[in-house]
C-alpha positions in Angstrom: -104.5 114.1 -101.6 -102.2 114.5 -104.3 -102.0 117.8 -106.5 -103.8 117.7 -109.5 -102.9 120.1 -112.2 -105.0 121.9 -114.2 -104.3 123.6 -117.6 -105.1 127.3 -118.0 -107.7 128.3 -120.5 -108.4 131.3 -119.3 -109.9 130.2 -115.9 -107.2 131.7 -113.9 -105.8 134.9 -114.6 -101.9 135.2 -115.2 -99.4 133.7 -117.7 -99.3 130.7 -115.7 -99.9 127.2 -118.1 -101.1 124.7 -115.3 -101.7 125.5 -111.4 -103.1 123.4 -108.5 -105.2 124.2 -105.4 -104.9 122.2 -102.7 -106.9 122.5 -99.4 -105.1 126.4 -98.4 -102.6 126.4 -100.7 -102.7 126.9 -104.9 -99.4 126.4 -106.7 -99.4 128.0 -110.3 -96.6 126.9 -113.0 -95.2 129.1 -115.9 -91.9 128.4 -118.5 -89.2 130.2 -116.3 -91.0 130.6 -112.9 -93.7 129.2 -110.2 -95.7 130.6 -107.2 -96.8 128.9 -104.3 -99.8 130.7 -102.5 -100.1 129.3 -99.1 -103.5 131.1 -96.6 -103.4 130.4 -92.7 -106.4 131.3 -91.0 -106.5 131.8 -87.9 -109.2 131.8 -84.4 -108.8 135.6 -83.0 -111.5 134.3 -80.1 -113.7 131.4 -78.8 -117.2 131.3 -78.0 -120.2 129.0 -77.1 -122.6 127.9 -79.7 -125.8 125.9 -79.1 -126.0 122.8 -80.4 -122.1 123.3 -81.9 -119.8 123.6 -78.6 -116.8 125.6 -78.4 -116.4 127.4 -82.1 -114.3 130.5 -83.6 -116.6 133.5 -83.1 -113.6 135.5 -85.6 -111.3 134.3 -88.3 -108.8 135.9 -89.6 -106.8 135.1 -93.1 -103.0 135.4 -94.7 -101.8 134.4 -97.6 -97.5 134.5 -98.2 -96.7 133.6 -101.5 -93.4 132.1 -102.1 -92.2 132.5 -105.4 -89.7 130.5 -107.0 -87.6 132.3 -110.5 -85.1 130.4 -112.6 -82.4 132.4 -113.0 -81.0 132.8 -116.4 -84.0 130.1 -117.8 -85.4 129.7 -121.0 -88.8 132.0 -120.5 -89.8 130.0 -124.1 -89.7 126.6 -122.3 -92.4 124.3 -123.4 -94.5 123.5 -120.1 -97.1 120.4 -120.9 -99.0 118.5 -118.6 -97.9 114.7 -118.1 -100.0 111.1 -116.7 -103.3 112.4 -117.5 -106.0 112.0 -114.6 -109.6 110.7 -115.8 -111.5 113.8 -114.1 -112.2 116.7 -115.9 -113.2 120.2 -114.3 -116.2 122.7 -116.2 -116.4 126.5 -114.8 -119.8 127.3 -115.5 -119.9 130.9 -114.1 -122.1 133.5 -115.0 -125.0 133.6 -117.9 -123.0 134.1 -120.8 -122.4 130.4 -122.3 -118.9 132.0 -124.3 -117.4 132.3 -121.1 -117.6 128.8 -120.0 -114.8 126.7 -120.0 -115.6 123.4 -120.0 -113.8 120.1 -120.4 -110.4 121.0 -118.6 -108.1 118.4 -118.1 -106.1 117.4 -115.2 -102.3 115.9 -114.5 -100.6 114.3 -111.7 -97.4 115.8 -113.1 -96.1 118.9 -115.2 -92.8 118.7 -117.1 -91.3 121.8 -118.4 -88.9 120.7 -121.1 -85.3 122.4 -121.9 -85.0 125.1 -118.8 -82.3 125.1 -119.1 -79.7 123.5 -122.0 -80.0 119.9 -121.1 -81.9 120.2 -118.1 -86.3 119.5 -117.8 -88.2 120.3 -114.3 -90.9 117.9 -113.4 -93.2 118.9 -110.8 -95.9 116.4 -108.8 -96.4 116.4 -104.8 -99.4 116.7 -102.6 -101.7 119.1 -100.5 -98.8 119.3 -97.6 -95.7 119.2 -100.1 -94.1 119.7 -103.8 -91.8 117.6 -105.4 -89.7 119.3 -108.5 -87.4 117.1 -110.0 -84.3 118.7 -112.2 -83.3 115.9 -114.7 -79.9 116.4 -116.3 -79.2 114.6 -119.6 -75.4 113.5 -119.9 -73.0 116.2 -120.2 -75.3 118.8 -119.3 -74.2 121.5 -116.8 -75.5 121.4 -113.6 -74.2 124.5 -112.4 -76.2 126.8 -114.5 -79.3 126.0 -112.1 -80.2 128.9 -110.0 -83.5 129.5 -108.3 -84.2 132.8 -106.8 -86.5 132.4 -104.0 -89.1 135.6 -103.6 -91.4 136.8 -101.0 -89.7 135.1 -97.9 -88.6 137.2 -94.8 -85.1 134.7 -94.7 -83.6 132.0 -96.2 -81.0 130.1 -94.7 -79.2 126.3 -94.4 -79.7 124.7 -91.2 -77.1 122.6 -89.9 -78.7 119.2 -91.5 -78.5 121.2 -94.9 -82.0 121.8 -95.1 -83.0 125.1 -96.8 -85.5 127.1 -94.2 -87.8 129.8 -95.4 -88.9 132.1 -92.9 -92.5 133.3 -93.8 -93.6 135.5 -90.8 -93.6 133.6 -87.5 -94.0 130.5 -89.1 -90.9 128.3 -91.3 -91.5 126.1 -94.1 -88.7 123.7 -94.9 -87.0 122.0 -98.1 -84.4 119.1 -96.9 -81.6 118.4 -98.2 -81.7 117.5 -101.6 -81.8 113.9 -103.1 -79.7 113.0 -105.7 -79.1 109.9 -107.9 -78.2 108.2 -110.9 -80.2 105.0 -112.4 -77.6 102.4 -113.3 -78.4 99.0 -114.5 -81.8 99.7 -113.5 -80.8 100.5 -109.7 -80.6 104.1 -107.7 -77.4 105.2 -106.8 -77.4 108.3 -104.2 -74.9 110.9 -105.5 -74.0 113.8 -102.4 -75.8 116.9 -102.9 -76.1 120.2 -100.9 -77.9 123.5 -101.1 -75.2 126.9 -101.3 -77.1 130.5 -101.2 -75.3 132.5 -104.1 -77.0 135.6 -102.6 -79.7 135.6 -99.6 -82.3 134.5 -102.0 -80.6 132.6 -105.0 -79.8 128.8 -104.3 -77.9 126.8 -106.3 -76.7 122.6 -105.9 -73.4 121.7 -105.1 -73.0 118.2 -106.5 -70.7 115.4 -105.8 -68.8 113.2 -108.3 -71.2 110.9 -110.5 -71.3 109.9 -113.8 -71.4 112.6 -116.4 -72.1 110.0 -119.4 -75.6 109.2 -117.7 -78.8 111.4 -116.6 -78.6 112.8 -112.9 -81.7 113.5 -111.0 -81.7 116.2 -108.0 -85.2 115.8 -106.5 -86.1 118.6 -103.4 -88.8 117.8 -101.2 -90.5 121.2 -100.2 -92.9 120.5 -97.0 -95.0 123.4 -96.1 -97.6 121.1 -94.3 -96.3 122.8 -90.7 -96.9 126.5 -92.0 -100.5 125.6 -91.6 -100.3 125.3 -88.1 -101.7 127.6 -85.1 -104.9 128.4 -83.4 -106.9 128.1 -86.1 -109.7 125.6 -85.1 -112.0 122.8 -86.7 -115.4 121.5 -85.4 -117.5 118.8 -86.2 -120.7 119.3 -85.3 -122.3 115.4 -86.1 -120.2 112.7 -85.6 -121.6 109.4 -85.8 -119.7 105.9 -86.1 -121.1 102.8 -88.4 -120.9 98.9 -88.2 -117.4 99.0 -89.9 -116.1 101.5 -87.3 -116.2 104.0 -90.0 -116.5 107.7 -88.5 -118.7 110.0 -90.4 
């Protein structure tokens, strides 16, 4: 499913301004930095269950957090909520009527505006990977983009330029970034590679393009195989219609 945004009235404690939750994962958005919260759980053992088969008799869960700081960013940034979604979510919790929030709204995307000089961060993606798009107006300086990358055991570039985060025994990966230009109304690819200033700052090396038009550098982060393991999920009435629709 893709992520859906919500703004933060005061349901979600922090100085985050939207966040999403997606099925073990939560990814929470402020002016100058974001957090991605990823949970594994995991079978410790296996036993019999009437009526229910094989199930985990023990679960056990971890949550990493990877969290991702703009170097030298504007912590002022305006962060607002973009392509609004027709759902709305109401946390009715407790007896107390004055701490209800009610009416929330939700975003497919989230655009934080001026960064960096020139530069906005758009962010959209779904429950097994996050998009962020940098878009450079003309002239702008690409180089001043640096994201320090906290809370993973290694980072490193692989040999097809993807950046790897080590997160215990598991890896999550970001390939290599895309890049492009619109001109006349068609996508041209510009070359585009990850550098590690440090072993947790990355910045983008860039190839020629057009300096008198917008550039777009778009990562891909998948974190779909951290979820991965002996965790285990049962079904315990399955039944098949008409249609050949499984229920």
């Amino acid at each position: 499913l893709p992520l859906c945004f919500e703004a933060n009235r005061a349901q979600r404690d922090g100085d985050f301004a939207f966040f999403a939750r997606g099925r073990a994962c939560t990814f929470s958005i402020a002016p100058g930095e974001a957090v991605l919260s990823l949970t594994k759980t995991d079978a410790s053992a296996v036993g019999e269950h009437p009526g229910r088969g094989r199930v985990p008799s023990t679960q056990t869960s971890t949550t990493r957090e990877l969290r991702f700081q703009f170097a030298g960013a504007n912590s002022s940034a305006t962060v607002s909520g973009v392509d609004q979604l027709p759902g709305k979510v109401n946390y009715l919790l407790g007896n107390d009527p004055s701490n209800w929030r009610t009416g929330v709204p939700l975003f497919s995307r989230v655009r934080v505006t001026q960064l960096y000089p020139g530069v906005d961060l758009v962010y959209y993606g779904n429950e097994s990977r996050l998009e962020y798009d940098f878009v450079v107006a003309p002239r702008a300086d690409v180089g001043q983009i640096a994201i320090h990358f906290a809370g993973a055991d290694r980072i490193h570039v692989n040999e097809r330029g993807d950046l790897v985060f080590t997160l215990g025994c598991q890896e999550i990966c970001q390939p290599k970034p895309i890049v492009y230009q619109t001109i006349a109304g068609v996508r041209q690819p510009v070359a585009g590679s990850y550098v590690l200033d440090d072993p947790q700052t990355v910045r983008f090396q860039i190839g020629t393009y057009d300096r008198q038009l917008p550039l777009v550098i778009d990562p891909i982060l998948s974190y779909a195989t951290y979820f991965g393991g002996t965790g285990i999920d049962a079904a315990w009435g399955v039944d098949v219609d008409a249609s050949g629709n499984i229920y």
